[in-house]
C-alpha positions in Angstrom: 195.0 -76.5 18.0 194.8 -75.7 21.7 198.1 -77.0 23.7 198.7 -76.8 27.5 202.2 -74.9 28.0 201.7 -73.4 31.5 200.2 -71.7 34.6 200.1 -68.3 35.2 203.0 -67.4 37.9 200.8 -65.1 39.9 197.0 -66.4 39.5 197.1 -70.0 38.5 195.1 -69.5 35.0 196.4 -72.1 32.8 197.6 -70.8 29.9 197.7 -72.4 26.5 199.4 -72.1 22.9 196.9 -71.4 20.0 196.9 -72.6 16.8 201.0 -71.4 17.5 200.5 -68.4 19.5 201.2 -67.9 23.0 198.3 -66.5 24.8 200.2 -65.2 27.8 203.8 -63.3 28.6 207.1 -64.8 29.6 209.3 -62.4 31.1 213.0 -62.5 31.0 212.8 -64.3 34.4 211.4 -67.4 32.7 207.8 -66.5 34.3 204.5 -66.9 32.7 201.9 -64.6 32.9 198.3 -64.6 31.6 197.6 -60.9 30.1 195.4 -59.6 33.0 198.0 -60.6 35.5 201.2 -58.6 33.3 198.7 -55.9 32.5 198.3 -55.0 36.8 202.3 -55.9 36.9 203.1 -53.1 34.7 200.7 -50.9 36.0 202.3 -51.3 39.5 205.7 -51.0 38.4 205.3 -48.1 36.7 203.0 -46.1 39.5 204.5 -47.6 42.5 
């Protein structure tokens, strides 16, 4: 089962639940993120 839950906050990706999974990141901030988008997040955050 493939359901629409959001867009990604920073590129616009739509991001989906699978078969009860969430295939993306919601930070504590109530943003979504698909994984490619959190990945370069992190990475900036932790080498400013």
């Amino acid at each position: 089962m493939k359901e629409l839950v959001g867009t990604c906050s920073c590129c616009g990706k739509d991001i989906y639940c699978l078969d009860g999974f969430f295939n993306g990141v919601m930070t504590d901030e109530k943003q979504s993120y698909c994984f490619t988008c959190y990945e370069t997040i992190c990475k900036k955050n932790e080498n400013p």
